[in-house]
N, C-alpha and C positions, 0 to 999 in steps of 0.2 A: 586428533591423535592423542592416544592417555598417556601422561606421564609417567614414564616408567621408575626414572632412576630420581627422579626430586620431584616438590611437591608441587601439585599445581598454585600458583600465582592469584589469589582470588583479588589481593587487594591493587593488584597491575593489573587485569581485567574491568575491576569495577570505576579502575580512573579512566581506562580506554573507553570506556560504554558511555561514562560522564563528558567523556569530551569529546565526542560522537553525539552528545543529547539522543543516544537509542532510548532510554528509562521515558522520557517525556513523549515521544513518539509512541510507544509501544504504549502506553496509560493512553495515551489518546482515542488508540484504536479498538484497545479494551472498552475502553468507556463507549465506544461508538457500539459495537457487539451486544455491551448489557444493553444499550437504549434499544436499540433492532428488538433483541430478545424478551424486554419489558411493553412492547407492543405486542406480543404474541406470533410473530411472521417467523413460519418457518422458514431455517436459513441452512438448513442439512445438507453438506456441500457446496455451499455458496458461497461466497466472501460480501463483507461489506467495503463497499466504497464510499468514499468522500466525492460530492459532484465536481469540487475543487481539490486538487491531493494536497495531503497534509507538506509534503515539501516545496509546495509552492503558495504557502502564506490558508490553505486554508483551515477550517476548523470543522466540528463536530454539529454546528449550529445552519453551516452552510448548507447543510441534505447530506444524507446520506441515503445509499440506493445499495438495494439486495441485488449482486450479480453472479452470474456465472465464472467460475473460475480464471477460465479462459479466457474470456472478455474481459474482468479488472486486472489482468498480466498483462496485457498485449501492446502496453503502451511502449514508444522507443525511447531508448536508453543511450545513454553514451559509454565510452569506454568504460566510464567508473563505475558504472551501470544504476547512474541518479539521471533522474527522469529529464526526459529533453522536450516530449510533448504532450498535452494532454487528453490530445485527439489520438483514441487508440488504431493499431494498424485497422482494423475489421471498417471501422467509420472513413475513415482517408478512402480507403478502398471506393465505400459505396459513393460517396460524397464525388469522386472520378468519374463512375462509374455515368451517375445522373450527368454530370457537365458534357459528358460524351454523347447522349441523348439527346438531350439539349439542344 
């Protein structure tokens, strides 16, 4: 929503992002994107992921994997909507699927 009647807040914004740690998150995942893109792998509508996510202790060193949109979202969330597991819905599914065959 833009401010209309007073100015925007930039320096209450930037202590809310600092104590959020967004700034060190988001370098993180930059810096994962240049490495992808410094290997030459086209990534045109992909997302890069982490094979451990960056909110559950991992890093940029861990692996990173070139996915499909829809696949690195699908993981579930809780209310606050911070990650609860790392097994995304699509894998739980198959992973069922096989035990039932079984």
């Amino acid at each position: 929503m833009p401010y209309v009647n007073k100015k925007r807040p930039y320096k209450k914004e930037y202590q809310q992002q600092k104590a959020r740690n967004e700034k060190k998150a988001r370098a993180t995942r930059a810096r994962a994107r240049r490495k992808i893109d410094a290997k030459g792998i086209d990534r045109k509508g992909k997302d890069v992921s982490h094979k451990k996510a960056l909110s559950k202790g991992g890093k940029n060193s861990d692996g990173l994997v070139v996915q499909s949109k829809s696949k690195n979202r699908s993981f579930k969330r809780n209310s606050q909507r911070k990650l609860v597991s790392e097994t995304s819905t699509r894998e739980r599914k198959k992973s069922k699927k096989v035990k039932r065959k079984t």
